[in-house]
N, C-alpha and C positions, 0 to 999 in steps of 0.2 A: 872639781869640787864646786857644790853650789854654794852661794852666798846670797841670805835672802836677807830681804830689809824686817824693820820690825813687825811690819803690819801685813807680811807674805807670808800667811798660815796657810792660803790653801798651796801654798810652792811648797811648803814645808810636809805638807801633807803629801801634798804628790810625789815628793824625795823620799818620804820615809817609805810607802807602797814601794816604789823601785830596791829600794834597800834591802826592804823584807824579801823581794821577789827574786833577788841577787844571792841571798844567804843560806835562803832553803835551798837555793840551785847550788850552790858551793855543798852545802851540806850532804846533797844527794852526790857531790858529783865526787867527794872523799870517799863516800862508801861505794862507789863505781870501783874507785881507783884502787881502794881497798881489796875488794871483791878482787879484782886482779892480780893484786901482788900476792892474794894467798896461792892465785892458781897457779902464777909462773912459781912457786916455791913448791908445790907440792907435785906439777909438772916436773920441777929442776929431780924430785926425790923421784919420779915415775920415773925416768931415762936415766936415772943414777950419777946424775952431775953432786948430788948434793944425798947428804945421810939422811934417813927418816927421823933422827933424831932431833936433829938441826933445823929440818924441814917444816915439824909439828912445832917447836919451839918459837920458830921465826913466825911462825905465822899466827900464834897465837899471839906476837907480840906484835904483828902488822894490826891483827884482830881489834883488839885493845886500844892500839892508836887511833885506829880507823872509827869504832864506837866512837871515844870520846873526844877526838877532833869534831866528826860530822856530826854528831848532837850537840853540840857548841854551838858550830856556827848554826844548826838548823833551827835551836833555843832561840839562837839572838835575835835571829831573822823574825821567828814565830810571835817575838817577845815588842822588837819595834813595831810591827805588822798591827798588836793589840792597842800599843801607846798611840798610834797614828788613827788605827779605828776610834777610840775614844776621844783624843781631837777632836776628829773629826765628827763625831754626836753633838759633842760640846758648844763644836762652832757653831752647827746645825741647830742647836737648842735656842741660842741666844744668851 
């Protein structure tokens, strides 16, 4: 964790760009993971480990998670990413 003094806006700034650059990558990397568990579910239903009933169910409910976790974090990322940009004008302005 960083800890900046009062008067470390540009450390502030530079934490927040890493922040952001951390978030979207979380956020792309849920809907990796995502993408995955739908295949090993509907693989499980290809080979017959698992019912197609079960299989579309599950995975519309992986679906679901996976959207709305990785637009979260990819928001929040997108969202510090803007707060740090504007700072960073601000500072830039005077």
């Amino acid at each position: 964790m960083a800890w900046f003094g009062p008067d470390d806006v540009e450390g502030r700034i530079a934490h927040a760009f890493k922040v952001e650059r951390f978030l979207v990558w979380l956020g792309y990397s849920v809907a990796v993971v995502g993408v995955l568990a739908i295949v090993w579910t509907v693989g499980g239903a290809l080979i017959g480990n698992t019912e197609w009933t079960r299989a579309v169910i599950t995975s519309f409910g992986i679906l679901a998670a996976t959207v709305l976790s990785g637009a979260a974090a990819y928001a929040s990322g997108t969202n510090v990413g803007l707060a740090a940009t504007r700072l960073k004008r601000d500072v830039e302005k005077g």
